[in-house]
C-alpha positions as CSV (number, residue, x, y, z in Angstrom):
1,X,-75.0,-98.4,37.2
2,X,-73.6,-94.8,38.1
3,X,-70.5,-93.7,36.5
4,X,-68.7,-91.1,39.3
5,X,-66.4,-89.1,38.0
6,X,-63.0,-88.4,40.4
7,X,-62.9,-84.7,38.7
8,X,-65.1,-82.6,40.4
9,X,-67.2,-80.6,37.6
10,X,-67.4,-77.1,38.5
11,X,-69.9,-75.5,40.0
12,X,-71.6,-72.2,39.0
13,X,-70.7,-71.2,42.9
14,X,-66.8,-71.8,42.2
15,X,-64.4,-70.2,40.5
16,X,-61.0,-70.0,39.7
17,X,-58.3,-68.1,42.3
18,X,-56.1,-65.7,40.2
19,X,-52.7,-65.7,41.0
20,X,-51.7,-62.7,43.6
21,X,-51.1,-59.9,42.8
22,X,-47.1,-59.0,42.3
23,X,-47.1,-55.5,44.1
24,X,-46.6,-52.4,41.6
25,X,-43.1,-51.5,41.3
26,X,-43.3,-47.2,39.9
27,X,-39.3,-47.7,39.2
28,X,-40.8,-50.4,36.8
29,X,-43.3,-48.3,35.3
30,X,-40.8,-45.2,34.8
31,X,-38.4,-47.7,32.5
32,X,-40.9,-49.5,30.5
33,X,-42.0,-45.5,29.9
34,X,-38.8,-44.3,29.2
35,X,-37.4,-47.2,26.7
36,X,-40.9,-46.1,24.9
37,X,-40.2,-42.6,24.7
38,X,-36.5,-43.6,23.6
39,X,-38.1,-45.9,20.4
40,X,-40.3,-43.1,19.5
41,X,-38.6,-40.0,19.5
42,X,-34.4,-40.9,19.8
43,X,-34.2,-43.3,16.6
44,X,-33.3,-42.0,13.2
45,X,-36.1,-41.7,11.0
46,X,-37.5,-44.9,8.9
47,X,-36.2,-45.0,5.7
48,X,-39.1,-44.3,3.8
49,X,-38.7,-40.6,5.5
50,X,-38.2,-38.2,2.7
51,X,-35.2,-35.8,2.1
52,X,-35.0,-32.6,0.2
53,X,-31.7,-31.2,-1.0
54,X,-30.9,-27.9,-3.0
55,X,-27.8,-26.9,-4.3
56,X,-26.7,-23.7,-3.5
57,X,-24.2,-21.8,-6.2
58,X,-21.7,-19.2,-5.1
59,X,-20.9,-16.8,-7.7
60,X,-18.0,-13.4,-7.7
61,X,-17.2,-11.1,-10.7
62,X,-13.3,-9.9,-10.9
63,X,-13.5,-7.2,-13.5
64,X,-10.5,-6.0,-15.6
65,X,-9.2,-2.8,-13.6
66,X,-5.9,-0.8,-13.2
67,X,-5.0,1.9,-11.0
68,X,-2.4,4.2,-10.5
69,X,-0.3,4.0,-7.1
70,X,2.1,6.2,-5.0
71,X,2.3,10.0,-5.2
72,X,1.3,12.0,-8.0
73,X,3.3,11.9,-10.4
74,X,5.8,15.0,-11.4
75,X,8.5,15.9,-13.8
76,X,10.8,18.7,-12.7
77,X,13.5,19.3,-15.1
78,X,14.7,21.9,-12.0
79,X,16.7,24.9,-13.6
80,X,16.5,25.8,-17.2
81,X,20.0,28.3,-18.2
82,X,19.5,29.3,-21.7
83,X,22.3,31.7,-21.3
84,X,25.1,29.0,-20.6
85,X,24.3,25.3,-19.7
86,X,21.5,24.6,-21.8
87,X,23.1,26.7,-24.6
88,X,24.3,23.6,-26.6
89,X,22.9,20.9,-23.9
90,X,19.5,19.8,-23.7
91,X,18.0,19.4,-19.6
92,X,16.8,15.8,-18.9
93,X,14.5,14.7,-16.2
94,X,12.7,12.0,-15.3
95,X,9.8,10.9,-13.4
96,X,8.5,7.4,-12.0
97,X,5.0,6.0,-11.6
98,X,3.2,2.5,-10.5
99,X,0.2,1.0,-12.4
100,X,-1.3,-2.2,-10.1
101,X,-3.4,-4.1,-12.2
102,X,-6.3,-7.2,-12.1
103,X,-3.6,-10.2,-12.8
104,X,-4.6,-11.1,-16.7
105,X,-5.6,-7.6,-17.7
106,X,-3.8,-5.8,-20.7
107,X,-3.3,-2.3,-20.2
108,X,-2.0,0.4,-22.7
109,X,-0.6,3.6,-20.8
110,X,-0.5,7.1,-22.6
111,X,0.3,10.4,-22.2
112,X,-1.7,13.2,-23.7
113,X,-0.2,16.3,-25.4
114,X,-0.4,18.7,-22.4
115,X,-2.7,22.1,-22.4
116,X,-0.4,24.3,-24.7
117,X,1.2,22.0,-27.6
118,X,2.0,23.0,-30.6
119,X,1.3,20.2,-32.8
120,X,3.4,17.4,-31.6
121,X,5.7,19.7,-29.3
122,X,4.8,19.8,-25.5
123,X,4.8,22.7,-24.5
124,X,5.3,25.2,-20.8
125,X,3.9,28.2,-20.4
126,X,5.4,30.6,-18.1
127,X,7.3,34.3,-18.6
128,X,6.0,35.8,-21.2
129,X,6.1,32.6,-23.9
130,X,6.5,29.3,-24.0
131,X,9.4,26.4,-23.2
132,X,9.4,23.5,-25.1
133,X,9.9,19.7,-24.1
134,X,8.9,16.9,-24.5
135,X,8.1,13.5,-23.0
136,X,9.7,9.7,-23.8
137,X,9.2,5.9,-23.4
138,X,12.6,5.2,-23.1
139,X,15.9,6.5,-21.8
140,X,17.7,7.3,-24.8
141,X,14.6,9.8,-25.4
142,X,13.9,8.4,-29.0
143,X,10.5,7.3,-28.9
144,X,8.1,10.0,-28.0
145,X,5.0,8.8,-25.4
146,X,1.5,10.3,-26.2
147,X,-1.9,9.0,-27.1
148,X,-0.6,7.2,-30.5
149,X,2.2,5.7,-28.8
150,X,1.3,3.7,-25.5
151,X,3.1,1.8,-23.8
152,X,1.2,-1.8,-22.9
153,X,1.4,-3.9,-19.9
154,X,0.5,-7.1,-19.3
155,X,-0.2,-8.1,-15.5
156,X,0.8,-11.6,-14.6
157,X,0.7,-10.4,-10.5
158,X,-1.2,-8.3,-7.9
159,X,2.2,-6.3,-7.5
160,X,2.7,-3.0,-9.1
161,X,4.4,-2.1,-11.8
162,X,6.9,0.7,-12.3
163,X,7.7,2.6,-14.8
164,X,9.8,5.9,-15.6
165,X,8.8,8.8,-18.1
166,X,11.7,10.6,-19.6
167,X,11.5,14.2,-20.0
168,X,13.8,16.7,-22.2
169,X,14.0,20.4,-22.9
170,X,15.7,20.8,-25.8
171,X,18.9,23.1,-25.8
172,X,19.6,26.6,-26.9
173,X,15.8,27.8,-25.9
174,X,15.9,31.9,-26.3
175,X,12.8,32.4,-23.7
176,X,12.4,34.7,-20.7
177,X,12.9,34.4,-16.9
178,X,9.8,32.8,-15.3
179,X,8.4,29.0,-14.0
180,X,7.3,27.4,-16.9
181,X,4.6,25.1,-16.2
182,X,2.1,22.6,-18.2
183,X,-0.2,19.6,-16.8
184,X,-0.1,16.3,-18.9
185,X,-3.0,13.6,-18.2
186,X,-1.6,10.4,-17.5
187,X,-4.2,7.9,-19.0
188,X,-4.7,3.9,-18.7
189,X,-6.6,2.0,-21.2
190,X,-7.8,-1.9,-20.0
């Protein structure tokens, strides 16, 4: 007896239809393409990417320093009378100077002897001699300023510091008629 099978087998002349075809669509293509691009270049790095970083140090130097400010200075003691007023009174002046300084710096301001002393006197030198003065710290002329005796300064702010050198001829001078004239160096130390 003959066993029919109700499947057909296939036949080496047969084959199977494909589905059609679905039409290409280039807007498609262009977004598929783009969402790629977007994946492989837009997105952060993995996080097995490596990272180098380096410090970078700033660094300044503010040295000690101290300068003089304003005008030069000058002491004019103005007319010298050795005949009457400065018989039995001595001529005073004074003069003013500022000294801006590095805030924390310790300064010590002196006052050399002039160019014609005579040991510790200060002298002018003008006429035909000299005229003696001399120059102080303080304003009740008792403490002479030179290079042994400074006065020191402290700065605790960028804004300059005044201070006042007072100057004395001593009275009853027998000297000639002339301008009497010396040049004292005004030194800081820091």
């Amino acid at each position: 007896m003959k066993i029919t099978s109700l499947i057909p087998s296939p036949s080496p002349h047969t084959h199977r239809r494909r589905p059609a075809a679905r039409p290409r669509d280039p807007v498609r293509r262009i977004r598929k393409k783009t969402i790629l691009f977007l994946l492989l270049f837009l997105l952060p790095a993995p996080l097995t990417a490596a990272n180098d970083v380096s410090m970078l140090p700033a660094a300044a130097l503010v040295s000690p320093n101290c300068k003089f400010t304003g005008e030069n200075v000058t002491l004019s003691f103005g007319t010298y009378d050795p005949v009457s007023a400065n018989v039995a009174r001595d001529q005073d002046a004074m003069a003013k100077f500022q000294l801006r300084c590095v805030k924390g710096t310790s300064a010590s301001v002196s006052l050399n002897e002039g160019l014609y002393a005579a040991g510790s006197m200060r002298r002018m030198r003008g006429g035909d001699g000299y005229l003696n003065y001399q120059m102080y710290t303080d304003a009740s002329r008792s403490s002479v300023w030179n290079t042994s005796n400074t006065v020191t300064y402290s700065s605790t702010t960028p804004v300059p510091k005044h201070f006042s050198i007072y100057g004395r001829i001593p009275a009853g001078q027998d000297v000639s008629a002339g301008v009497y004239m010396d040049t004292v160096t005004l030194s800081v130390s820091f």
